[in-house]
N, C-alpha and C positions, 0 to 999 in steps of 0.2 A: 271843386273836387275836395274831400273831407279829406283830413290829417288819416296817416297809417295808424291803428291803435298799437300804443306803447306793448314792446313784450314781456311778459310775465312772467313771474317766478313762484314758483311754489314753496315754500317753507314748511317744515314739519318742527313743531316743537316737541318739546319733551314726553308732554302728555299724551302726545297721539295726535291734538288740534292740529290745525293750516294754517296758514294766511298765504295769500297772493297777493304780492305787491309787485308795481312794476319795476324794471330795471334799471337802475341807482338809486333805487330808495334809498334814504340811510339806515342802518342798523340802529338807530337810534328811535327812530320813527313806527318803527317794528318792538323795539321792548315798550315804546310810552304808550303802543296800544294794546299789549299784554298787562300793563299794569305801571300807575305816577313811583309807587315805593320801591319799583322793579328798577325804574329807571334810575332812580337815585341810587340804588346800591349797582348799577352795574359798570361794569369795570371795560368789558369789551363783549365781543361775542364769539361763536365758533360757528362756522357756515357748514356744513357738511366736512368737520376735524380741523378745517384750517380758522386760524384765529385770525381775527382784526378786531379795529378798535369801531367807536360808535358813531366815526365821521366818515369813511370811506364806502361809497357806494357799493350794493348791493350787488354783481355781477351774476352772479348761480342763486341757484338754487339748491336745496338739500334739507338734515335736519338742522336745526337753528337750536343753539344751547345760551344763555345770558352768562356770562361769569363775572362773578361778585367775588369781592375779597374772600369767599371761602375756598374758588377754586385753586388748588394748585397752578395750572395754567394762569390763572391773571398775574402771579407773582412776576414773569420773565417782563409782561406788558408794564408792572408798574415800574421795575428796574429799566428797562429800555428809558424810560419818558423821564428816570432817574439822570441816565447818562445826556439826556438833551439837556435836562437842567444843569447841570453840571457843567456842559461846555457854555450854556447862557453867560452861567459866573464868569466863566473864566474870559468871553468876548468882551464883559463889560469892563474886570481886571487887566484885563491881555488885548486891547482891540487889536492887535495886529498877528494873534497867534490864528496859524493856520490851521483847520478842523480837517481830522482823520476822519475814522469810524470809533462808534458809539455804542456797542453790542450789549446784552445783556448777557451773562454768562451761567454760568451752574448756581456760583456761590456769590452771585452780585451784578456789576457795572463796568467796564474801563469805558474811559476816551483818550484817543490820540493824538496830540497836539504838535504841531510843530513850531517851537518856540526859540527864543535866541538861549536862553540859562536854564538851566533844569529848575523842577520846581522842587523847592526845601519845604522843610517843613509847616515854616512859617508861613508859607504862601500856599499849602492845603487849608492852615488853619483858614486864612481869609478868603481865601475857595469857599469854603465849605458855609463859612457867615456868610459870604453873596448868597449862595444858594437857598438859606433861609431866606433871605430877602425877595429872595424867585417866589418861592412855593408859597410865602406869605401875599402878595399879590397877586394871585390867584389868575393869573395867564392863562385862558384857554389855547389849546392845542389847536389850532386851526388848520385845516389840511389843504391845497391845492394842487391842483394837475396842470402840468405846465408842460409844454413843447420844450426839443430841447435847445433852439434857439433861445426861448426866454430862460429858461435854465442858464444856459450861458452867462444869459448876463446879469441873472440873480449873484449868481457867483463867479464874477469876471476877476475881483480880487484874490481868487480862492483857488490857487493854483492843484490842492490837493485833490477838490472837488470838481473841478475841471476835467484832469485825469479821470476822476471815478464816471463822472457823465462821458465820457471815451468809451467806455465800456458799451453805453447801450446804442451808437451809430450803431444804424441800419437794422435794429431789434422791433420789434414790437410792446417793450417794455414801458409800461407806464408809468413816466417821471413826474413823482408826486414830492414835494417841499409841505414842512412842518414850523411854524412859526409859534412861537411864545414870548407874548412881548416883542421887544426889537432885535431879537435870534431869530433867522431863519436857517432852518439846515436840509440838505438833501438826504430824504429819508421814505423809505418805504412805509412805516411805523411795524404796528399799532401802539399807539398813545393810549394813556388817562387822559379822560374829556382838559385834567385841565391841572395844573401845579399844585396844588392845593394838596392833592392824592398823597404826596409824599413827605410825609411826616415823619420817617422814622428810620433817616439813615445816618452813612458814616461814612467819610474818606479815609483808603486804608492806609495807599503807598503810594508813590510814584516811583517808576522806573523807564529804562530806556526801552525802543521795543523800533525795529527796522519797518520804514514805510511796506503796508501789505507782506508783512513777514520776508519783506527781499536783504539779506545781509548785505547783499551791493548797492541796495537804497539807499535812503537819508535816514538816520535814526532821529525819530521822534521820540517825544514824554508821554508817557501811558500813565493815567491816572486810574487806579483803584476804587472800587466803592462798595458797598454792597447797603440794599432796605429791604424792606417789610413793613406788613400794612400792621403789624404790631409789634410794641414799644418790648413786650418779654421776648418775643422772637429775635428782636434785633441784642438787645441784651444777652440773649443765649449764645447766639452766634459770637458778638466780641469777646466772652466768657471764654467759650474755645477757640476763640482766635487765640487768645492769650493763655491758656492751657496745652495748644498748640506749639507756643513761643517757647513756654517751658521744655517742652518735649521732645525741640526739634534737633531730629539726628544727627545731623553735623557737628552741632554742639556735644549733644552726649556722648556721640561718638569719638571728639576729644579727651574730656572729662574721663572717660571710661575705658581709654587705649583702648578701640579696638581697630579702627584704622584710618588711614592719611590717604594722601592727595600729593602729587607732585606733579609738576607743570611739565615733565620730560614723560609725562605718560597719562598726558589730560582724557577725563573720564574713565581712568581705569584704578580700582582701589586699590591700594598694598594694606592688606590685614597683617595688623599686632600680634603675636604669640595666643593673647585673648581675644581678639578678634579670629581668629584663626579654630581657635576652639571652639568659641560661638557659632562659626560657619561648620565646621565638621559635625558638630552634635545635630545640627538641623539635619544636615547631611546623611547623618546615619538613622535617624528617626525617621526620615522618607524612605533611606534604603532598606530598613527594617520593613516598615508598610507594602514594600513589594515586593520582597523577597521571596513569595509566593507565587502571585498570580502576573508575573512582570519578567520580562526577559531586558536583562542591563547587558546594554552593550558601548562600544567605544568607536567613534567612528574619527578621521582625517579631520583635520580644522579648513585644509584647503581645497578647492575642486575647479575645474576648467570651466571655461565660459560656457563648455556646450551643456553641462546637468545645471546651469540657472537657464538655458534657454530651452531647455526640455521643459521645466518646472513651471514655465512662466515668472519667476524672477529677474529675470536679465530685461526684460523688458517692461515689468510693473516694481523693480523694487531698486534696479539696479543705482538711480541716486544715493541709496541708502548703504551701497554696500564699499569695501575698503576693497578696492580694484590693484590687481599683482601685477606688476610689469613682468613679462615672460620674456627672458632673454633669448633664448632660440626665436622667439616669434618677432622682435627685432634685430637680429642679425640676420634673418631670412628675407627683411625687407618691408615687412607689414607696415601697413600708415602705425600711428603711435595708437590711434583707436584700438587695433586688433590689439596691437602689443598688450594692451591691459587685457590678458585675454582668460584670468583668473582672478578667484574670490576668495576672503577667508568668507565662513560661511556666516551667514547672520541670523541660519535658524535651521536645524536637525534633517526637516524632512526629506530633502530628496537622498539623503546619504542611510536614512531609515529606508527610502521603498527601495535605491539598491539593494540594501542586505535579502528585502523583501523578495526582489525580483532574482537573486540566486540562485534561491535554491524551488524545488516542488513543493508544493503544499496538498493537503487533501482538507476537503470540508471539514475531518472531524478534527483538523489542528484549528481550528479558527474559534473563537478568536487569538489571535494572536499581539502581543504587548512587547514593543521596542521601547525602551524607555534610556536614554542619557542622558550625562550630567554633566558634557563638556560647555568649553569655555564658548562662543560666540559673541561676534563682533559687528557692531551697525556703528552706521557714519552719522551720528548726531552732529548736529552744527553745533556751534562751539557753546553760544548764547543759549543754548538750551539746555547743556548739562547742570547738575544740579545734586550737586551729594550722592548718593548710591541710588537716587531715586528715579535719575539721569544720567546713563553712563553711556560708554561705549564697548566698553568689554563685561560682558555678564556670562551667568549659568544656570539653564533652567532646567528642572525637573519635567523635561520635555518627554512626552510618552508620545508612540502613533500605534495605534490598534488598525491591524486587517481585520476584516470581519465579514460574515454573511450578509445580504442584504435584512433577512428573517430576524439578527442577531439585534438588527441597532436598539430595540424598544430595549431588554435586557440588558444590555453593554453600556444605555445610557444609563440607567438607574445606576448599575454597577459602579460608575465613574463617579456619577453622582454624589452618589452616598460615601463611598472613599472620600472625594474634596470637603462636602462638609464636613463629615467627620474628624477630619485632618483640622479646618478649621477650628472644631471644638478642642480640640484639646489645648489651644490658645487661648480661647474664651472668644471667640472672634464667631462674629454672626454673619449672612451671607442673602443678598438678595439673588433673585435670577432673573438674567434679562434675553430676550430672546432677539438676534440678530440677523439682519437678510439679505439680501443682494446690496452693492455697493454699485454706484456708476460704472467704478474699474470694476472689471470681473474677467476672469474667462469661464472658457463654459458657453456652453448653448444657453439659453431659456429654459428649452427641456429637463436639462440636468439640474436646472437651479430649479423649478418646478419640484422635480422631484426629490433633492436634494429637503429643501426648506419643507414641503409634504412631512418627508419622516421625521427630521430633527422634529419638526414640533409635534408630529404625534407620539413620538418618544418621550416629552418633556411633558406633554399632557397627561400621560397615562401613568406618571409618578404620583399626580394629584399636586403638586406644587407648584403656589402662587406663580406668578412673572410677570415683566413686562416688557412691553413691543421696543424694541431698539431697530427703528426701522432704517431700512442703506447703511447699516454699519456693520456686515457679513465682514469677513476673509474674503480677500478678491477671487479665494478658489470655493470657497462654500460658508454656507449661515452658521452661525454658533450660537452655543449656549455662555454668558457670561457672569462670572461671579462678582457680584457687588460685595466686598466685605466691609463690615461698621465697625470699627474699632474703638477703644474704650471712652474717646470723647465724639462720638458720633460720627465722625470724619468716613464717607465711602471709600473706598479704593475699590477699584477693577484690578481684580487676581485672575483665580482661574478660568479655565474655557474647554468648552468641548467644542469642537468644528469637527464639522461632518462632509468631508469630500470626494465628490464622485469624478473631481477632475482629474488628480494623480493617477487614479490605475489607468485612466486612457493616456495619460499622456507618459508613462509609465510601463505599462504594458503589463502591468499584474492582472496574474492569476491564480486561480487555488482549482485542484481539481472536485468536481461535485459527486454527488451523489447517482447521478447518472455516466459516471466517468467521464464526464463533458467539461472541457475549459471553461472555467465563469470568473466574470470581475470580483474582485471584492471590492468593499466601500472601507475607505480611510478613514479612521476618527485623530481627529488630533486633539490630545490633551496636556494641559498644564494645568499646577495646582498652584503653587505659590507666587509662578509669572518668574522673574526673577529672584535667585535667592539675593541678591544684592539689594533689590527692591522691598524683597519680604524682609528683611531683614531691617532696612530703617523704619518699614512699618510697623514691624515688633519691638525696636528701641522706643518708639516714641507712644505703640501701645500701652507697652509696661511703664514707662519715663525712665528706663534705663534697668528696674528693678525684675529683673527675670525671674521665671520660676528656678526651685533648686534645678532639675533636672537642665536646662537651656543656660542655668547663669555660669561663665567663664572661667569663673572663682566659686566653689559652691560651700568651700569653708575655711574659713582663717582662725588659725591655733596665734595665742596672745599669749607668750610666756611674761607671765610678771616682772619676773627678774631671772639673773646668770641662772640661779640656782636649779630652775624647774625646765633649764633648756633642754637638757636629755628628755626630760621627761614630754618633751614638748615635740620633740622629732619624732619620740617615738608612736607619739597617737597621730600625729601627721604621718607617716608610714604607714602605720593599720587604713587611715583612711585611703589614702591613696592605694594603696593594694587590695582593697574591694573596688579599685577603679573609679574612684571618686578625684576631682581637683580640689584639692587642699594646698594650702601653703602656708609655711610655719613664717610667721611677721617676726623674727626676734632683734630686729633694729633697736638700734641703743637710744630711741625717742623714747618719750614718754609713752607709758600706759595708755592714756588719754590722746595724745597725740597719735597713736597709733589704730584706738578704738575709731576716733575723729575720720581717719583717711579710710576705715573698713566701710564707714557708714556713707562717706563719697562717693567708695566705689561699689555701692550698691551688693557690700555681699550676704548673701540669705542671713549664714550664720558666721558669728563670730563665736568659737570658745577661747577664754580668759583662764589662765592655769596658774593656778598658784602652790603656796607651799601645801594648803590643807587641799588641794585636787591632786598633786601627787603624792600625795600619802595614801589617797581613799581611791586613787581608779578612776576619778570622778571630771567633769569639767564644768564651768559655769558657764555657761549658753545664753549670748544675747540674738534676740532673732531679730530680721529686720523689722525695722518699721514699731519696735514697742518699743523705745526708748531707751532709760536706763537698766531695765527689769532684767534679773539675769535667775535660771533657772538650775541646779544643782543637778545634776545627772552621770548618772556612771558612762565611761568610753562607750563602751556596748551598746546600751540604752540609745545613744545618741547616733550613735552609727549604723544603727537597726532602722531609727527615721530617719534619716537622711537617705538612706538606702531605699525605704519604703516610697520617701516623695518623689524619687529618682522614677523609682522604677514603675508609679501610677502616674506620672509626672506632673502631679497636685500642681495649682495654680499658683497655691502661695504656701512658704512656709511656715509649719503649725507650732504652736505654742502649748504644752502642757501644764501650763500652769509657772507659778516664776515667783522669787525670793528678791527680795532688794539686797 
């Protein structure tokens, strides 16, 4: 009786061609017969969207793509096979440190080790020299499939990885080990064929980090890294890491009073008198933007368990949220569960579709624009806050829009063009990423169906780029997401539109129509900034503290030379300040120098210097930031005509008409 013939796969390349090959070919075996120079350059492959490397068996079929150090995608496979190297070093420095996980990230590599001492610095440096000695012996990656009894005892010393082989009892998952050299680790991959690939990295930091992010774990040593398959790319990168270091908020936000941190209100900011100005002008520059087309309103910080269990909160967010003990509800007897039977709130909406569900609507009010600026509270763990960047009490420019189902194509452009717009007048640039069902969700299929249907044919019919951010929706609906690039390339995710069709059912909105019939409306949720807390260290460290006039805290500091010209010096500090400008007259008994010294500290735009010949003539000498000692001659007026003009076009940077030494 003959053998069964092997099953076949089909493969579509690029061009259009085929190949069929049976199943476990390697992928490997498939690029050497496209082409020997194909193979050299390729890095891994993509089988129908998902990637592996060019050891792992063939299993489907689909189209078949090679990538080579030019694609995007091979970058995540060369840092992956970064972080195996990496833990290599450290089993041959460390043999007895226990191996975490090894992921590759956005901006690089960690691995997580479980070790007796932290590691200092000294002991990245010799990290990082083993490491060369990896990648200099050229260790192929070598892949096998092992059962998970042999598993076991691959890693019988390896209590971390024991755990993680826990996971796949009773799965159909296949346990495949990656060897380089004498490391072997439990690893899905996909790998670089072989050590060699990585040429062109850096060890960042080390820090603590809780086993599988469990705080009640064992804290482990998370090591840093980040490569690239070229030597300017990595160069660039530590360029802004270090442009980054400079800039970073916390610091400047010392340096620059605008605000603190105290341990009796962890994650939550106290803003400075200047920091407090800094927050109100953002404040009002948004509230200006909507004063028009936007209805501001103010809603309770607190609400009963039953409107998160309406909303689907209470049971998809409620770890996140700061839970009220209800006295009646334990004096009545409740277990202590019920008793926490209230929330502050940790985000706008259901307190916007009350307002909503109020009152009657008719079609031609809609759309309609809730927009507030209250306080809001989520229960970060402790380890994860992190300067304003990370907090637990924040304020967003949180909008929700009722609308027509007819309205969304319109209503997105409309949102649209607002946020970037908004953006620009930062200098701040913005990608768009488009985002879709999540595992957690509520909602039918159906609604998500139809849901992610319009968001994207809304975002399509703008004409602008995007890209797919796939299972990363709102667990109530898909959105549109703002990627912003700030001044040294750095992305952040800001804004968002989310488009939800679950609130008004769970909700019970209605507008009446044009046929005088009850119909749902569809929810957009919008943010632009995300947090002003957040936006706000992202604009310290955009600018590196130096704000435009119109946003900086301080927009002009009067320098009386000496006793003499102090009248004279109050009183142009008065003018300015009565066109509603911050001004403040510096007349401290420091030095001249001493006092221009601490203006150029505190990053303010303009400095005027007032002497005996500026109060005689009207006049003041004008040093602007950022030009040095160069100071400019100008009558009061003159001067307070532009500062008023940059205010009020809110110029990026302050202008220089020319300047006299």
């Amino acid at each position: 009786m003959s053998a069964a013939a092997p099953a076949m796969l089909l493969l579509t390349l690029p061009d259009g061609a085929t190949r069929e090959v049976p199943v476990g070919t390697l992928p490997r075996e498939v690029v050497g017969s496209i082409g020997p120079r194909l193979l050299l350059a390729a890095i891994a492959v993509a089988v129908d969207g998902e990637i592996q490397d060019l050891m792992t068996p063939l299993r489907k079929g689909g189209a078949f793509q090679v990538l080579t150090d030019k694609d995007p995608r091979a970058l995540a496979v060369l840092r992956h096979s970064g972080a195996h190297i990496l833990a290599t070093a450290v089993r041959r420095l460390r043999p007895e440190a226990a191996i975490g996980f090894g992921p590759a990230i956005d901006d690089g590599f960690y691995y997580d080790f479980q070790v007796a001492k932290p590691f200092t610095p000294e002991d990245l440096e010799a990290i990082e020299a083993e490491m060369r000695k990896v990648v200099a012996e050229k260790y192929p990656f070598v892949r096998a499939e092992v059962s998970q009894a042999e598993a076991k005892q691959v890693f019988a010393d390896d209590p971390l990885k024991l755990e993680r082989l826990a996971d796949f009892e009773g799965s159909d998952e296949i346990i495949s080990t990656y060897t380089d050299g004498p490391f072997t680790d439990l690893c899905r991959g996909p790998h670089v064929p072989d050590t060699s690939y990585l040429k062109h990295f850096k060890l960042l930091s080390a820090a603590g980090a809780y086993w599988r992010g469990d705080e009640k774990r064992q804290m482990l040593q998370r090591i840093y890294a980040t490569a690239f398959f070229k030597k300017e790319e990595l160069d660039a990168r530590l360029h802004q890491m270090e442009e980054a270091k400079k800039r970073d908020h916390r610091v400047l936000g010392k340096q620059l009073d605008l605000f603190q941190f105290f341990p009796h209100a962890p994650g939550a900011a106290f803003w400075t008198p200047k920091g407090t100005a800094l927050w109100n002008t953002l404040e009002a520059f948004i509230r200006e933007r909507q004063r028009e087309d936007f209805l501001e309103i103010k809603t309770p910080l607190l609400y009963t368990k039953k409107l998160w269990e309406q909303s689907g909160h209470w049971g998809k967010y409620k770890e996140n949220m700061f839970l009220v003990w209800d006295k009646e509800e334990a004096e009545s007897g409740s277990s202590p569960e019920d008793s926490l039977s209230m929330s502050l709130k940790p985000m706008n909406c259901p307190s916007h579709h009350l307002f909503f569900h109020a009152d009657k609507h008719s079609y031609r009010e809609l759309p309609k624009r809730f927009v507030t600026f209250d306080v809001l509270h989520r229960n970060e763990i402790s380890g994860a806050l992190s300067g304003l960047t990370r907090v637990r009490q924040f304020s967003q420019d949180d909008c929700h829009v009722y609308l027509r189902e007819d309205q969304i194509a319109s209503e997105v452009k409309f949102l649209m063009d607002f946020i970037l717009s908004y953006y620009d007048t930062f200098g701040l640039t913005a990608r768009l990423k488009f985002a879709t069902r999540p595992e957690q969700r509520i909602g039918s299929d159906a609604l998500w169906d139809r849901a992610e249907a319009a968001l994207r044919a809304a975002l399509e019919s703008t004409g602008r780029p995007y890209e797919m951010k796939e299972g990363d929706g709102a667990f109530y609906g898909p959105k549109i997401d703002f990627d912003v690039l700030d001044s040294i390339g750095r992305a952040w995710q800001l804004g968002t539109i989310q488009l939800d069709y679950n609130a008004p059912e769970r909700f019970d909105l209605e507008y009446t129509g044009e046929d005088n019939a009850a119909h749902r409306p569809v929810v957009i949720h919008r943010a632009v900034s995300g947090s002003f807390e957040r936006f706000l260290a992202i604009l310290i460290e955009h600018f590196a503290g130096a704000f435009p006039v119109w946003l900086a805290p301080e927009q002009v500091r009067i320098l009386p030379i000496s006793d003499d010209v102090a009248g004279y010096a109050k009183e142009v500090t008065a003018k300015f300040r009565a066109a509603g400008l911050r001004a403040v007259c510096d007349d401290r008994s420091d030095t001249l120098n001493y006092r221009i010294r601490d203006g150029e500290i505190m990053k303010v735009p303009y400095m005027a210097v007032l002497g005996k010949r500026e109060a005689e003539s009207g006049q003041v000498a004008v040093r602007v930031r950022g030009a040095g000692k160069k100071q400019e001659i100008v009558s009061v007026d003159a001067f307070l005509a532009r500062v008023l003009d940059e205010t009020r076009t809110r110029a990026l940077t302050p202008s220089s008409a020319g300047a006299e030494s």
